[in-house]
C-alpha positions as CSV (number, residue, x, y, z in Angstrom):
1,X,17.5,-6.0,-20.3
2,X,16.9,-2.2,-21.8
3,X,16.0,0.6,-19.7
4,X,12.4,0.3,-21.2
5,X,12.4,-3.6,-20.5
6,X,13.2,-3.1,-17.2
7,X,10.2,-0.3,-16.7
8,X,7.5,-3.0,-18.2
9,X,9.5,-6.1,-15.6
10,X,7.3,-7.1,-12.9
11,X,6.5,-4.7,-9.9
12,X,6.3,-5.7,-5.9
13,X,2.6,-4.1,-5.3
14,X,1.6,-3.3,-1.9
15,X,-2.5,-2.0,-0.7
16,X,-2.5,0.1,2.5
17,X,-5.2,-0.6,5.5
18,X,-6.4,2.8,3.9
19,X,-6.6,1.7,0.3
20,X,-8.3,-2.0,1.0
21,X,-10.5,0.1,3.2
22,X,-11.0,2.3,0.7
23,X,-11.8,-0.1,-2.2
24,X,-14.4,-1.7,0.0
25,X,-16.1,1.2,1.0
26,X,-16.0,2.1,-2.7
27,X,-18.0,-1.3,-3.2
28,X,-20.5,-1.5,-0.7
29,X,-21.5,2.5,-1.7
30,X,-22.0,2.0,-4.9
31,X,-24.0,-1.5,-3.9
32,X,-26.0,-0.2,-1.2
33,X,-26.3,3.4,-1.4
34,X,-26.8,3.4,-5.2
35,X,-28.4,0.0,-4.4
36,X,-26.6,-1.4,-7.7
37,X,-24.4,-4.3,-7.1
38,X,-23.1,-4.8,-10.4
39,X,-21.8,-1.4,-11.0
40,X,-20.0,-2.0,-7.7
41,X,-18.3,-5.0,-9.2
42,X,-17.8,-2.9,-12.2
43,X,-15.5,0.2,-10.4
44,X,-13.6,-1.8,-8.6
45,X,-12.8,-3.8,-11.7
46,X,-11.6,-0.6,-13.7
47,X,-9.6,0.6,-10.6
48,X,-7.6,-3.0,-10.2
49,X,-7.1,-2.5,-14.0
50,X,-5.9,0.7,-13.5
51,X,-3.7,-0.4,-10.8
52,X,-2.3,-3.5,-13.5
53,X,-1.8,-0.9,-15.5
54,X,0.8,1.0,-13.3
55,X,2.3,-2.1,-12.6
56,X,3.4,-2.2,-16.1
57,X,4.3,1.4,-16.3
58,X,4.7,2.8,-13.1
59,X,6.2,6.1,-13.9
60,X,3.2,7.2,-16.2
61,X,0.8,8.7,-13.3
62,X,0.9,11.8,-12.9
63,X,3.1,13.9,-10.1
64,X,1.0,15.2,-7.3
65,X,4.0,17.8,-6.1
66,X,2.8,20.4,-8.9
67,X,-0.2,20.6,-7.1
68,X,0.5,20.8,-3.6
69,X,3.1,23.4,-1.8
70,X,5.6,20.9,-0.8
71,X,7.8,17.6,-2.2
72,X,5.9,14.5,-2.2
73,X,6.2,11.3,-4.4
74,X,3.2,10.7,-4.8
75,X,2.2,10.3,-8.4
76,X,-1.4,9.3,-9.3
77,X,-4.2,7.8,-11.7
78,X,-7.4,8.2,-12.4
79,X,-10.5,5.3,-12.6
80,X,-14.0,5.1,-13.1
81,X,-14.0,8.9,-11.4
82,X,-11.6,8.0,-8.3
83,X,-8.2,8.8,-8.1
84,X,-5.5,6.2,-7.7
85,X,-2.7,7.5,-5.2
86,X,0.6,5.8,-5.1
87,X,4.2,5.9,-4.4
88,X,6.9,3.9,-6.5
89,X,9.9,3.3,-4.5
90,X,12.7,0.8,-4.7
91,X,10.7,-1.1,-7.3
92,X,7.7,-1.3,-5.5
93,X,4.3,-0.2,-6.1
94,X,2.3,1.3,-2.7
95,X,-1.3,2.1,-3.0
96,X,-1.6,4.9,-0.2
97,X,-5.3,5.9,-1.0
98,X,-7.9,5.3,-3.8
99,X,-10.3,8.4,-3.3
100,X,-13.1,10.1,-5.5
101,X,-12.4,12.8,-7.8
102,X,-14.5,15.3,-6.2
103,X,-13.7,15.2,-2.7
104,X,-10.9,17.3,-1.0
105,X,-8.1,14.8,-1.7
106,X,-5.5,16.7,-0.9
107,X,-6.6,17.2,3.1
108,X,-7.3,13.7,2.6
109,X,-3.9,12.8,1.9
110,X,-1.8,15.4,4.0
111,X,-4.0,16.4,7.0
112,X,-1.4,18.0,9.2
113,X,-0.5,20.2,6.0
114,X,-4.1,22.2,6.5
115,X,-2.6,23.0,9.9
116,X,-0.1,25.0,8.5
């Protein structure tokens, strides 16, 4: 197997309480708030594609330490406005957090680093 074979091989993918939480919440805004259902259905599509899509190349999101002070691995996506937040580690995908674009994601993800 290549190096670029073994990139596209099947990933281990693992959801957070924080990211299933997430996803739902996503849902049920977009269905009740916005009071369309079938948008709803329609986000959370386009993230889990997203997410299929970093299975298959899970070095392509982008590095989150270039934006923060400190090292983190986090790398991340973007979908359907939301950003995808994940770690790849030992062959595994973990989705930490899947949070809008336009909220404070960064005290989202590291709230003891606004401490500081």
């Amino acid at each position: 197997m290549t190096k670029s074979e073994k990139n596209l091989a099947p990933q281990k993918l693992s959801f957070s309480s924080e990211a299933r939480r997430d996803l739902k919440g996503i849902q049920d805004y977009i269905a009740e708030e916005k009071e369309n259902p079938q948008s709803a259905i329609k986000v959370v599509e386009r993230i889990l594609d997203k997410i299929e899509d970093i299975l298959k190349m899970p070095n392509s999101g982008t590095m989150l330490s270039p934006r923060v002070n400190f090292e983190t691995n986090y790398r991340y996506r973007r979908a359907a406005g939301y950003h995808i937040f994940y770690r790849y580690e030992k062959n595994q995908i973990f989705v930490d957090r899947i949070i809008h674009g336009r909220r404070d994601y960064i005290s989202i993800l590291f709230p003891k680093a606004d401490e500081d």
